[in-house]
N, C-alpha and C positions, 0 to 999 in steps of 0.2 A: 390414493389417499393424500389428501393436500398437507402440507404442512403445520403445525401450531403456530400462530402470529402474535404477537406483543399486542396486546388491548389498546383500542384508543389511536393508534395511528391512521391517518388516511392520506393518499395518496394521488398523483397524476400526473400522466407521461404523455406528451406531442409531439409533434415535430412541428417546428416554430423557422425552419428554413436554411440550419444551420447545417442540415445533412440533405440529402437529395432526398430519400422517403422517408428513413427510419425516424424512430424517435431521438430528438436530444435535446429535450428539456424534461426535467423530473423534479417534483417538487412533494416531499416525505412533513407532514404535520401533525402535531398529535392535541386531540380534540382538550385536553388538558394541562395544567404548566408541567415543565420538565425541568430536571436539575441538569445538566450537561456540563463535558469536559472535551477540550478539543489543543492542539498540537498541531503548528503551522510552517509550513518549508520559513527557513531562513536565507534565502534568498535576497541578495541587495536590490531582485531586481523582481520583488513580491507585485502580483499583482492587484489593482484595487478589489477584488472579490477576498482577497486575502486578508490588507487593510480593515475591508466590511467587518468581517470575520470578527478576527483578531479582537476588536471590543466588541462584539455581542459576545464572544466566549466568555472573555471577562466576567462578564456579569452570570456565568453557569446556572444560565434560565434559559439556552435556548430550545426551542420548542422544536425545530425542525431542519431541513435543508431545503434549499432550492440550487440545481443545477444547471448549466447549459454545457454542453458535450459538443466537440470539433471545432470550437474557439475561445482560447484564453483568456480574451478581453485581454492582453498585457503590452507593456509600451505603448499604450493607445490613449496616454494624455490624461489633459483634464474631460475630455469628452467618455474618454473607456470609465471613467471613475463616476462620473453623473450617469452615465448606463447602467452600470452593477447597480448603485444607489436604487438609480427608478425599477432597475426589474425587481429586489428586493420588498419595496417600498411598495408594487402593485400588490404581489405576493401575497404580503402581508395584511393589505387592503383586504382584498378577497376572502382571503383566512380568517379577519377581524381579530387580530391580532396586532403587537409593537413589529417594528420591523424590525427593532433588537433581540426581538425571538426569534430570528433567523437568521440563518449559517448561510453562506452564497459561495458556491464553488463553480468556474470556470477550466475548462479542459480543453486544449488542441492546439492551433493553429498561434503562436505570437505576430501581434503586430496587427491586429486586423479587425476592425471595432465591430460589433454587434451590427448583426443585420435588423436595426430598432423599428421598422415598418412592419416587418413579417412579426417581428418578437412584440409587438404592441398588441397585433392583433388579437396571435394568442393568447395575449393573458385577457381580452376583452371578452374574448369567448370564455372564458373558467369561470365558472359559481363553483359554491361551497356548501355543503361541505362535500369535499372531492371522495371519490369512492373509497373503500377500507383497502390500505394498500396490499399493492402486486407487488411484492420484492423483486421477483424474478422480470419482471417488466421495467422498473427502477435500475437494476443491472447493466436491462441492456441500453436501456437512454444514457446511461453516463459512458459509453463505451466510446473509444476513440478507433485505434489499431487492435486493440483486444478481438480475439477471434470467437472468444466464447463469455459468456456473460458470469460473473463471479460474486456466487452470496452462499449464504450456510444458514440455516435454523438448529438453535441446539435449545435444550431447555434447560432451568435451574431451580429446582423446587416445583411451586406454583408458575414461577415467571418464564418467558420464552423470551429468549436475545435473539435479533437476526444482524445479521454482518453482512456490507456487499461492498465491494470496492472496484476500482478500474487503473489499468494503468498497465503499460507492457514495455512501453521505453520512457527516456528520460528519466531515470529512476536510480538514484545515490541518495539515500531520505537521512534529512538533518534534522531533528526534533519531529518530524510526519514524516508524509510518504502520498504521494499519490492522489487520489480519492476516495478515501473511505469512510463510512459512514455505518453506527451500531445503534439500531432500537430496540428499545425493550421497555417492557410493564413494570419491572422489579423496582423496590423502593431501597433508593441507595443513598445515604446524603451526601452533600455537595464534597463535601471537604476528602472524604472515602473515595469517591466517585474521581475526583479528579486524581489522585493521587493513584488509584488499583491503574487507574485509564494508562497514566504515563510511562505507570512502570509495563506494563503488557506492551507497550508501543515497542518503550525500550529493547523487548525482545521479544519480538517479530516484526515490524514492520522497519523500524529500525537494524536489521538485520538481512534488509534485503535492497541488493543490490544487482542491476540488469546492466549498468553499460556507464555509471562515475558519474553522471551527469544529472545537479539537482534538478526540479523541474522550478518553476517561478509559482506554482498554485498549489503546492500539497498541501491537502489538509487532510485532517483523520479528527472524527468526532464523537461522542456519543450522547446518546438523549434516552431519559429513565423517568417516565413518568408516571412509575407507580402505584397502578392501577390491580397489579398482583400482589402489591404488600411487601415487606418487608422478603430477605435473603440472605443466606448466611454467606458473608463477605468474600471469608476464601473461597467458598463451591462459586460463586460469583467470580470472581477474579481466574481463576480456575477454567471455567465456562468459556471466557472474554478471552484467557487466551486461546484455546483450542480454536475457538472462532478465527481468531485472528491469525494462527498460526495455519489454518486450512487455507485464509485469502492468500496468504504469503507464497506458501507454496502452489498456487491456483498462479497465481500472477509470474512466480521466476519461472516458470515449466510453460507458459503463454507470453514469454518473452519478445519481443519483436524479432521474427525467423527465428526461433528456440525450436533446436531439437529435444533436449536434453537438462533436466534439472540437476544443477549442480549443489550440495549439500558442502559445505567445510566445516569439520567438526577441530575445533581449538581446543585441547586440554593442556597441562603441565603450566600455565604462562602466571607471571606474575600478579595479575589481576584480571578479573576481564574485561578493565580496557587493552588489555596488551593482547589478550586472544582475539577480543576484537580485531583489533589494529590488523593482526596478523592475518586472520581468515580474513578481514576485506582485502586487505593486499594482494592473496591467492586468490580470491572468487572475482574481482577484477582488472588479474592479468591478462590482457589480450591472446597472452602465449598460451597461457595454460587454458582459457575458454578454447581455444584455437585446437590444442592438444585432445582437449576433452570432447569436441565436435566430430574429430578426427580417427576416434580411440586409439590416438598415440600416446602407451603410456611413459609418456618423456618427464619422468617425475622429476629432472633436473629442473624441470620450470617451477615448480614448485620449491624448491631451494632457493630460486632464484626471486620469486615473488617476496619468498621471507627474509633476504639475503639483504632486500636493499632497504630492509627499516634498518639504515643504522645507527639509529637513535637508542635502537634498545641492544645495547650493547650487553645484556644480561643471557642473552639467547646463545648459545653456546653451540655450534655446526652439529660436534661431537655428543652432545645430550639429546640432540633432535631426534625425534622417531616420523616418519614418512608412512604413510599405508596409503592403497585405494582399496577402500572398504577395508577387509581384515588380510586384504594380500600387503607383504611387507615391501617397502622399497627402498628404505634407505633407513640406517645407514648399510646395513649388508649386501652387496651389491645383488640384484637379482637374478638369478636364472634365466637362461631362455624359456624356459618351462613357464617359468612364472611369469616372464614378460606378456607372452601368450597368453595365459589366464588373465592377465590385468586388461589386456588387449579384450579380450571377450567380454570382460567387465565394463570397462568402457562405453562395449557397445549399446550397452543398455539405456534405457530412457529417463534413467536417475545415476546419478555418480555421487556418493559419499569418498570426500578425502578426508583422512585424519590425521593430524598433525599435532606430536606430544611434543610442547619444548622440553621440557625437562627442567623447569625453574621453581616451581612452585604448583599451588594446585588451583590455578584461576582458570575459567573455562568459556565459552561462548560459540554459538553455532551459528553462521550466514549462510544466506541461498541467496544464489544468484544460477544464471544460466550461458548455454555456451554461446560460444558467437559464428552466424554463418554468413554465406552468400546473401541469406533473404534479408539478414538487420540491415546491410547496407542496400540493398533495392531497395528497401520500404524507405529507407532515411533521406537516401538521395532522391526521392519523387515524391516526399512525401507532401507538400502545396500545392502537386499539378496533379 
């Protein structure tokens, strides 16, 4: 039995030359206007699909996205910036549509300008209107290094949200994250929409981190056009995040070489930028990814990731509480027994670490994932 799909959207995926067979281009457009809300990397070194971006969101009309997948268009001048333009701009043409109804996101390779011979063609070859979209095809066109293609359908009332994003490395997201992108039928207005949109970012995609390093192209967006009527805000919000919280953990557990999803769960902190603060410090320790690849349970890395915020001088060694999962590790020093146990825990394909400051009751939970031999094979080969 296929899925429930968001009314009104139509869809289409190529290959325009930018991968050897697969598809990577996708272009998602919904036959009606849309209110939209979107959240862009802050990067000094954004690239012009980001730019494009950035003021079509503005104007929370956009209709749609178009993507190209295994090159970022980025550092590529005033030439990379009149490419995104023109592919946008054809896009749109075909669509009979503004081209400020469209989102344009680039993914892959920096430094390397669009192969605009092969990418003219195909847009020569597209009429309109393009078929009622394939999510699960849209997936796998935006895929870079991802091993498996990442989207959810959930539904809300009358309305159906679909969710799909890409991204496995380069991933420390500063107001976005990645590539993602949410359609749906549900009528939300602009002002609600943007606002349910950021705070949902705020915690999950903003909450997840694979290896410190922002990317130059994240963006996360959504387009609501309506077609199902109206929805009651929270079950909405609600929805949007389950969605979002499924790509999160789809993405840190598809990490570049991930064995292992790593969960840090922050309670007791002063607010939750401070549990913030703290679980990203532990979920991208090198040591303790290292630890947790390894299932050594060396929970002193874990002290030592909290050890060096010492900014927040509020944190007290002696009020800290340590667990992996509900086994305790500090401050009571552990058994070998328990070492053991924590050791088996380890082994597993998820690691929940909890960590109580004992300051207050501010909370916040990140994923990220561990680090192995394969992150650096794929890093170091990854243009040849």
């Amino acid at each position: 039995m296929q899925p429930a799909v968001p009314r009104g959207f139509r869809a289409v995926t190529t290959n325009m030359g930018l991968k050897d067979v697969e598809d990577d281009f996708a272009a998602v457009i919904s036959e009606v206007p849309c209110r939209s809300a979107a959240v862009f990397t802050r990067s000094r070194f954004a690239g012009p699909s980001v730019v494009l971006s950035r003021e079509a969101a503005a104007l929370q009309h956009s209709r749609g996205m178009v993507v190209l997948s295994r090159n970022a268009n980025v550092a590529t001048g005033r030439t990379g910036a009149e490419n995104a333009a023109e592919v946008r701009r054809r896009v749109a043409e075909i669509a009979g549509i503004s081209p400020d109804e469209l989102v344009i996101g680039s993914t892959g390779v920096i430094g390397r300008p669009y192969p605009m011979d092969g990418i003219r063609a195909g847009l020569d070859a597209m009429t309109w209107p393009f078929p009622e979209a394939d999510y699960a095809a849209v997936a796998r066109a935006i895929m870079t290094t991802d091993t498996r293609p990442k989207y959810l359908h959930v539904r809300c009332g009358d309305a159906v949200l679909v969710g799909i994003a890409k991204g496995v490395g380069m991933i420390e997201p500063n107001m976005a994250t990645l590539l993602t992108f949410f359609f749906t039928d549900a009528d939300v207005p602009a002002a609600e929409l943007d606002a349910l949109f950021r705070r949902v970012m705020d915690r999950t995609f903003n909450a997840l981190s694979i290896d410190t390093d922002t990317s130059t192209s994240d963006t996360a967006a959504i387009f609501a056009n309506g077609l199902a009527g109206a929805v009651d805000l929270p079950a909405f919000e609600q929805a949007l995040y389950e969605c979002a919280l499924h790509l999160v953990r789809d993405i840190a557990s598809d990490g570049e070489g991930a064995s292992k999803l790593i969960e840090v769960r922050v309670t007791g902190a002063r607010d939750t930028a401070q549990a913030k603060r703290v679980g990203k410090s532990v979920v991208n320790s090198p040591l303790v990814k290292a630890a947790v690849h390894g299932a050594d349970p060396n929970w002193g890395r874990v002290t030592m990731a909290i050890g060096k915020l010492d900014d927040e001088t509020d944190i007290d060694p002696a009020a800290v509480r340590i667990r992996f999962d509900d086994l305790p590790m500090y401050p009571e020093e552990p058994s070998d027994a328990l070492l053991e146990q924590a050791r088996t825990y380890l082994s597993g394909d998820e690691v929940v670490i909890r960590i109580d400051l004992g300051v207050a009751d501010g909370a916040f939970t990140v994923y990220g994932c561990d680090l192995t031999e394969e992150y650096v094979k794929l890093n170091a080969d990854y243009t040849t």
